[in-house]
N, C-alpha and C positions, 0 to 999 in steps of 0.2 A: 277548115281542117288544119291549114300549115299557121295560121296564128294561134290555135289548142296546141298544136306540139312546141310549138314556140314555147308560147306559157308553161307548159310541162317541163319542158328542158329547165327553163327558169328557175323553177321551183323546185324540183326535186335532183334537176340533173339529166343531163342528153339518154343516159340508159332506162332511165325509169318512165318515158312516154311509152313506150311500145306496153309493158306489162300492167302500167295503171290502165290504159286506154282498154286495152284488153279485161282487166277487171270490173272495170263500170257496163262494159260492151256484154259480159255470162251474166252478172248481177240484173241488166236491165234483161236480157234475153228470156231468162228462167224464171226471173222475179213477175213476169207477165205468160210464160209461158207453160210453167210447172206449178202445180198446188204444194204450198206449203216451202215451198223455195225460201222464202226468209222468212226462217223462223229460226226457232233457239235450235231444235232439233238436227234441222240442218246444220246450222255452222256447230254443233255440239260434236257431230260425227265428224266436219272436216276437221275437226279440233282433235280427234283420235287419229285418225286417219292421214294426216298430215306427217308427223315426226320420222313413220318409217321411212317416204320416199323421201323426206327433205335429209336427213341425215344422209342419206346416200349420195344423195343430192351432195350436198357440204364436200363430202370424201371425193368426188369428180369435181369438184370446180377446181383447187390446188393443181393440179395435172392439169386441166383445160387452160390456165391461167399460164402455165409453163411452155403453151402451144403442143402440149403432150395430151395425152388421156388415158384413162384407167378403165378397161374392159374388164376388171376382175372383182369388180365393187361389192356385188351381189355374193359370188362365191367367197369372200373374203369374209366377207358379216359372218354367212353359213356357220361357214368352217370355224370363227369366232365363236360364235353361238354354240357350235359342236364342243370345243376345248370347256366352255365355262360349264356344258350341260356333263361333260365327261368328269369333273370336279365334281359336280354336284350328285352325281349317281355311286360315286366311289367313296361318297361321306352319307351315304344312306338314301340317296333318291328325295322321293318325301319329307324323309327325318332329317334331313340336313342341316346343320345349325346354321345361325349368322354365321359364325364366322366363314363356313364353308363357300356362304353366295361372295363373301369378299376376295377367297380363294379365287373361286370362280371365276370374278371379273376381271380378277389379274391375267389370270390364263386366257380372257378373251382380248384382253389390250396386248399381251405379249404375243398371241397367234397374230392380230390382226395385222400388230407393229414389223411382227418377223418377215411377215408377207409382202407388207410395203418396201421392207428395207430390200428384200432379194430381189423383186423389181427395180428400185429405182437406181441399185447399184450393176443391176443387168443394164439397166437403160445409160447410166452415166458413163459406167465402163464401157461398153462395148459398141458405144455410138447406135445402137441398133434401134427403128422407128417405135416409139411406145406403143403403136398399135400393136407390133410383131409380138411386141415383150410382153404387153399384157394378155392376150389371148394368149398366149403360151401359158402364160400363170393362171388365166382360168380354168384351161383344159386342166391344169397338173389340178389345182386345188378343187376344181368339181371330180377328177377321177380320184384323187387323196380321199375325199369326203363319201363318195359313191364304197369308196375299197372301208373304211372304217364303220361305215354304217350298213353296207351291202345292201344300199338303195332305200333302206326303210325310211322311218320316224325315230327321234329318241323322244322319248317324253316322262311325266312324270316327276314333278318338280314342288319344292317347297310350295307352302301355301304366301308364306310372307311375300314372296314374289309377285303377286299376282296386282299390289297397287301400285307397282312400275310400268305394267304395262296397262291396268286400267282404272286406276285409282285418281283422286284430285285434290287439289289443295287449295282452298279460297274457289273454289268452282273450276279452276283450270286445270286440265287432266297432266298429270305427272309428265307424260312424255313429252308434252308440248314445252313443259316448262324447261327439260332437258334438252329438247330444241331447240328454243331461244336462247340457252344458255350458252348452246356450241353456236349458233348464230354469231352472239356476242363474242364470242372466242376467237372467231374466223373473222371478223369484223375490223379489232383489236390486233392477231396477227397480220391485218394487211394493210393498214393504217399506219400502225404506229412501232414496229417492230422491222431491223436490218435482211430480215427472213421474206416478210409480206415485200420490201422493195425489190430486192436481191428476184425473186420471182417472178415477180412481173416483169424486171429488165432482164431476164432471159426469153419469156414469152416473146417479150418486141424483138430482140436481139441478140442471142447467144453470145454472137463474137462479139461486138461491145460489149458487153458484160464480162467478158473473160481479160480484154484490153483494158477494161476499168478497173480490175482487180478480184473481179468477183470469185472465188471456191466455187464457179458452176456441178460440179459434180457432187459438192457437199451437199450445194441447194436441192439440188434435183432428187439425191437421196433422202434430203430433210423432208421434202414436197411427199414425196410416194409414203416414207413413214409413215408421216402424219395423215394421208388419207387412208393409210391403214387401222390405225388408230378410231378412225371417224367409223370407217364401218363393221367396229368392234363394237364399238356403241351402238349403230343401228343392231349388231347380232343380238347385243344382250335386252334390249328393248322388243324386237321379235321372239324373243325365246323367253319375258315375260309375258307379251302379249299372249302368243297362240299356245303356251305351255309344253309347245315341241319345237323341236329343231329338225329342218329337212335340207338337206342339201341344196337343192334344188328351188329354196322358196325364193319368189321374186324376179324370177329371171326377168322378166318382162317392164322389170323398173330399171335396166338397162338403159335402154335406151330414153326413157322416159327423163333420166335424171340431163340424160345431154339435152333434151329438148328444153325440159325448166331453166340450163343453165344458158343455153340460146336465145329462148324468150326473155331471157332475167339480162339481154346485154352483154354475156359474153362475149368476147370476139374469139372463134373458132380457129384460129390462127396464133393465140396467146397475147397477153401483154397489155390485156385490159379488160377489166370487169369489177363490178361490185359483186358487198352478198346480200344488201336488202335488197336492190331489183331482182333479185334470182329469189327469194324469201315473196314478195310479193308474184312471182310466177308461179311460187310453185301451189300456192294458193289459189291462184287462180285454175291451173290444172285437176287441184282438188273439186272447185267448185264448180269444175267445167263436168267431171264424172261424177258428183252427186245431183246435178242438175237432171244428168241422163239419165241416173236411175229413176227420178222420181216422177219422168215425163217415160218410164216402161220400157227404156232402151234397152238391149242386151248392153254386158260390159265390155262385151269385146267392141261395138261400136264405138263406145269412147277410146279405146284404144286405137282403131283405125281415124277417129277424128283426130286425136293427139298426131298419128305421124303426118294428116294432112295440115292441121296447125306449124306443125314444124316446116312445111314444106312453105305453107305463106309467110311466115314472120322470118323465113331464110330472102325468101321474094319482095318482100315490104323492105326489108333492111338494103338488101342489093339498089333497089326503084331510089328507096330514100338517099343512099349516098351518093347515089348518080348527079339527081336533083340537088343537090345540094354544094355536090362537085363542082354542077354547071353555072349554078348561081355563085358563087364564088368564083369562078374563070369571068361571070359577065361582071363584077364589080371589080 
């Protein structure tokens, strides 16, 4: 087993043994244990199914990476999704023209952006823990969204809409491909961009970073923006999906996105992680809840498997650095 992870690390890199290992480990489980497990169908669905939690996904790793996190991801989309569906019902609902849905998506990247920014300059200014900050701005922005909606649905949307959230192109469903695309994005800003460095060397270490020169406060407010931004896009992709906007949709991929990004190698402390190990987890996540469907689970089971997964691959990672520690104390 420690010459596999060996080879792993080799090849792909130290973060990516836990999630590959894990991917072969659901594939071979369900592939023998579930009818119809690999097939086109299945991964067809993971294939829809995928973009919404990864996108969220994407929007918490930036925070995660800053040794921060964003509790307000989910209500951020909403209330995104809310702004572009309030454009679209003031230019005729149904009848709304193109240009309306462009209207639209602006008003959900300026709601998503305005929201990140009031966070991350609440967090840079006033030193306060991002836990505190974020949960603050979820309560404001689910009670904001609760008071504008008065708890309902809004719905009732162009029809052109409808192959963003379930259309495809060369066989791959639209919103996959606007996944991969912010993949690429987040891949690109943390590679090869002053912003993706500057980020990470606050994660490891604030005060170095600040001793080194760094605008930490610029960062951190650039960090929260941009994962506002992100889950403007997961709004407008759920609100072609399901053709309504609710407030409250998703809560439950909360925490789900910190676990993809724990499985995917993040370190929970900031200052280091990729986004294909996190891209390859959250995949497997996917494939871990359509597995259970098709072997007759309830969904809430997989959601209880998910917090107990998180709890071992927190366990495996602790065991392994130990081990790893120690073998290096003995050479």
């Amino acid at each position: 087993m420690t010459s596999l992870i060996r080879r792993l690390n080799t090849l792909f890199g130290a973060d990516m043994a836990g999630p590959v290992i894990a991917f072969f480990a659901v594939m071979v489980i369900f592939g023998f244990g579930a009818d119809n497990f690999l097939s086109l169908g299945t991964f067809g669905s993971v294939a829809f199914q995928l973009p919404e939690l990864g996108l969220l996904t994407l929007a918490m790793l930036l925070p995660l990476l800053t040794g921060g996190i964003n509790l307000s991801v989910t209500f951020t989309a909403n209330l995104s999704g809310l702004a572009a569906a309030g454009v679209l019902q003031a230019y005729g609902g149904v009848e709304a023209p193109a240009s309306a849905f462009a209207l639209a998506v602006a008003a959900a990247l300026l709601t998503g952006g305005a929201a990140g920014l009031m966070t991350g300059a609440a967090i840079a200014y006033t030193r306060a823990h991002p836990i505190l900050v974020t949960l603050s701005m979820m309560i404001f922005l689910r009670g904001l969204g609760e008071f504008l909606t008065r708890g309902g649905d809004v719905s009732g949307f162009p029809s052109y809409m409808a192959p963003i959230g379930h259309g495809s192109i060369f066989g791959l469903p639209i919103p996959l491909l606007i996944f991969i695309a912010c993949v690429g994005l987040w891949q690109v800003l943390l590679t090869r961009t002053k912003l993706g460095f500057g980020l990470l060397m606050i994660g490891s270490n604030i005060e170095a970073g600040q001793y080194s020169g760094l605008n930490t406060r610029r960062i951190i407010i650039l960090v929260y923006t941009l994962s506002g931004i992100m889950c403007a896009v997961a709004g407008v992709i759920m609100l072609a999906r399901f053709n309504s906007v609710r407030i409250g949709h998703g809560e439950s991929y909360l925490l789900i996105t910190v676990l993809a990004a724990f499985l995917g190698g993040i370190n929970p402390f900031g200052g280091f992680g990729r986004v294909l190990p996190v891209f390859v987890a959250l995949v497997v996540l996917q494939l871990l809840s359509s597995g259970l469907n098709l072997m007759g689970a309830n969904q809430h089971l997989a959601t209880a498997l998910w917090g107990v997964l998180m709890i071992v691959v927190m366990a495996a990672r602790s065991v392994a650095s130990s081990y790893f520690l120690s073998r290096r104390k003995k050479v």
